[in-house]
C-alpha positions in Angstrom: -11.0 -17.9 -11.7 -8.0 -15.8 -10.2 -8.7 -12.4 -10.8 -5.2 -10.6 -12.6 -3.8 -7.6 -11.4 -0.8 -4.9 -12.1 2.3 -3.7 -10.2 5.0 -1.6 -11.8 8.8 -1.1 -11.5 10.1 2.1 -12.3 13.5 2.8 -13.6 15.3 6.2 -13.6 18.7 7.8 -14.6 18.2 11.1 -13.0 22.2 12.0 -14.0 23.7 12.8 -10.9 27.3 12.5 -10.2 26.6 9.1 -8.5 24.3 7.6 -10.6 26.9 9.1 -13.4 29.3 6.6 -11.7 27.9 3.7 -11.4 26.3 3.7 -14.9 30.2 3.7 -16.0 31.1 0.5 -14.0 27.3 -1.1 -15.2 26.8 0.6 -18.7 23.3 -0.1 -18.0 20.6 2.7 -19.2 19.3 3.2 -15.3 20.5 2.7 -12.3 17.5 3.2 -9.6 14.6 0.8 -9.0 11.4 1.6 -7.3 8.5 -0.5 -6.5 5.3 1.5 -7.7 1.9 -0.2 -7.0 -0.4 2.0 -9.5 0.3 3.3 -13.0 -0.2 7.0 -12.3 2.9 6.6 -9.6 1.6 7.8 -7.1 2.4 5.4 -4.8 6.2 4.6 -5.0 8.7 3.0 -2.8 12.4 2.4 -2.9 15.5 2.3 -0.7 17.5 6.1 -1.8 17.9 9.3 -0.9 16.1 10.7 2.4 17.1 13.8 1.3 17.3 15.5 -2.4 20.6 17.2 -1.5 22.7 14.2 0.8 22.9 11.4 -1.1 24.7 9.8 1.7 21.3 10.2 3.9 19.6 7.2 2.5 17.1 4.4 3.6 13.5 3.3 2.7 11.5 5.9 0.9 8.2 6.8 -0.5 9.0 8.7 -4.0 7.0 11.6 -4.7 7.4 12.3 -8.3 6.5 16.1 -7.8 7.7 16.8 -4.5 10.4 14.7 -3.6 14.1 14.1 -5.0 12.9 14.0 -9.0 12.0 17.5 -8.3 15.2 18.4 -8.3 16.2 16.8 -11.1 13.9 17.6 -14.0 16.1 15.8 -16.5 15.1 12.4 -15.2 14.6 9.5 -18.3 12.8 6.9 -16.7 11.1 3.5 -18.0 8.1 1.9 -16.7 7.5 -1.5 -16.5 4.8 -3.6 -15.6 4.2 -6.9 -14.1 1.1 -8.9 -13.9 0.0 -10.6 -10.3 -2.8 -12.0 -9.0 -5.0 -9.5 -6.6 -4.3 -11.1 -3.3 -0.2 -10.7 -4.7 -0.5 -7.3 -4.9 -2.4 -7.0 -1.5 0.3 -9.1 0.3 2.0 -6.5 -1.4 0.9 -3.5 -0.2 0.7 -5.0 3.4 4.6 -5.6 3.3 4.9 -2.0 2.2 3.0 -0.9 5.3 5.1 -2.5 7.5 8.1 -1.4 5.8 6.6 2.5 6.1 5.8 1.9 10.0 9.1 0.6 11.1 11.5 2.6 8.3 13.3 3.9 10.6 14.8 0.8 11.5 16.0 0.0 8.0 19.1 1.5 6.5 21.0 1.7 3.0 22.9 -1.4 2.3 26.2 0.6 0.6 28.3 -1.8 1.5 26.2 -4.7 -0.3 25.6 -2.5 -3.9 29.3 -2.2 -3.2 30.2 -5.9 -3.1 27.4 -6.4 -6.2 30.2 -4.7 -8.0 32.2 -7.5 -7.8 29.1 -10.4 -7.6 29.3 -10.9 -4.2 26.1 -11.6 -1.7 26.0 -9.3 1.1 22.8 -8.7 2.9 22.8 -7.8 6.2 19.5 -7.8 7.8 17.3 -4.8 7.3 19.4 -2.9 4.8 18.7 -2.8 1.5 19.6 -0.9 -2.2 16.9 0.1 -4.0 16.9 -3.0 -6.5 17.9 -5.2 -3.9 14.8 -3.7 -1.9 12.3 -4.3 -5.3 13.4 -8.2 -6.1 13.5 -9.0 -2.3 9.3 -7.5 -2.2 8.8 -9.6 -5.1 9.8 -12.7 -3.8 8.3 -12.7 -0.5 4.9 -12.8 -2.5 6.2 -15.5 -4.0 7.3 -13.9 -7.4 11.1 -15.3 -7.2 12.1 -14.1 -10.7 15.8 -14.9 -10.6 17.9 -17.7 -9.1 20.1 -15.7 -7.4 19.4 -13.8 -4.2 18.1 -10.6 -4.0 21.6 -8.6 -3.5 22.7 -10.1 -6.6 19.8 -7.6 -8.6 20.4 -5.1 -10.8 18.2 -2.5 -12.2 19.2 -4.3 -15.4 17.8 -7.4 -14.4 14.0 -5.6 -14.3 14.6 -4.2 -17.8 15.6 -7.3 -19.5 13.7 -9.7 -17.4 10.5 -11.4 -20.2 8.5 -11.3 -17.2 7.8 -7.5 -17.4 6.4 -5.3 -20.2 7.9 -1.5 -21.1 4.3 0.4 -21.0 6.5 3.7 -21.5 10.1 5.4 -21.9 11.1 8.5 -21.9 11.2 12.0 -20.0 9.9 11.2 -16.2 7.7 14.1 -16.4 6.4 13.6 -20.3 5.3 10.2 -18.6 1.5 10.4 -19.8 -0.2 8.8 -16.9 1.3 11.1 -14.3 -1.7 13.6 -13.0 -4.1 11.3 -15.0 -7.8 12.2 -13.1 -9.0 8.5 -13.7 -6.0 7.3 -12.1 -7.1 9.8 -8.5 -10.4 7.8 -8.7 -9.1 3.9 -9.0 -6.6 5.2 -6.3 -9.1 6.3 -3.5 -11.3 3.2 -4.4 -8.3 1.0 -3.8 -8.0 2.7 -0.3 -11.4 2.4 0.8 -11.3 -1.1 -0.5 -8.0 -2.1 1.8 -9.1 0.1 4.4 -8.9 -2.0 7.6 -7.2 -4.9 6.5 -4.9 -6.3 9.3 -1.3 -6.0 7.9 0.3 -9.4 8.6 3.9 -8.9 7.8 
């Protein structure tokens, strides 16, 4: 029997000026996707902001939700959504995200391609990436191709309405219940003894 596990997308309108902008062009509810592997969100990846105040400083991330760029924006509305894989998916998983983390610095924003998705046009240049771009291209290289279209062509949207994933909340990101959870910090360091030596392949 395969043994069935979680991953999670997480959506967020944090109401900046740029994310103000695009949502007139997409009249969409969000407009930034991130990749979280555990409920509690503490471990969360995305292509944004390197830094909270230059939002033209931008490449792979790790998200802290208390630390990082939400800090500064205490407004966010977010959604969480989650996806069911198999355990050895969300493995491959995290090994792809460890090899994204270890050679970050050579991966940078793909503006130019989230500007062309404007007007439905591929453009993926290798190693750059926008942050839904980023989440459906993950996906698919562990073999969860969701859409038939590539991965440049991917809107935050496309997470929200997708039948594949299930809203477990929506709201405030900071009213989210799970954050801080206790029982989440003890699945979290028994997932990283668990992985703890595993030869990342990617």
């Amino acid at each position: 029997m395969i043994h069935q596990d979680n991953i999670y997308v997480l959506l967020t309108d944090t109401g900046t000026m740029f994310t103000r902008m695009i949502k007139r062009y997409t009249s969409a509810p969000y407009n930034h996707a991130s990749l979280a592997l555990d409920k509690g969100l503490r471990e969360v990846y995305s292509f944004g902001r390197k830094c909270a105040t230059n939002p033209w400083s931008a490449g792979f991330v790790e998200e802290d939700i208390y630390e990082g760029v939400y800090r500064y924006f205490p407004e966010t509305r977010c959604v969480v959504l989650r996806l069911n894989v198999s355990a050895q998916q969300r493995i491959e998983l995290k090994r792809l995200i460890q090899y994204f983390n270890r050679n970050k610095e050579a991966y940078k924003y793909n503006l130019v391609g989230l500007l062309f998705l404007t007007m439905k046009i591929n453009f993926a240049p290798k190693n750059a990436y926008f942050c839904s771009q980023f989440v459906a291209e993950a996906l698919r290289v562990i073999e969860l191709d969701l859409w038939n279209r590539p991965s440049a062509l991917i809107t935050p949207n496309d997470f929200l309405i997708h039948p594949a994933f299930e809203t477990v909340y929506e709201g405030m990101l900071y009213d989210y219940p799970k954050l801080g959870s206790s029982m989440e910090e003890k699945e979290f360091m028994i997932e990283c003894e668990d992985l703890r030596g595993q030869v990342i392949s990617y």
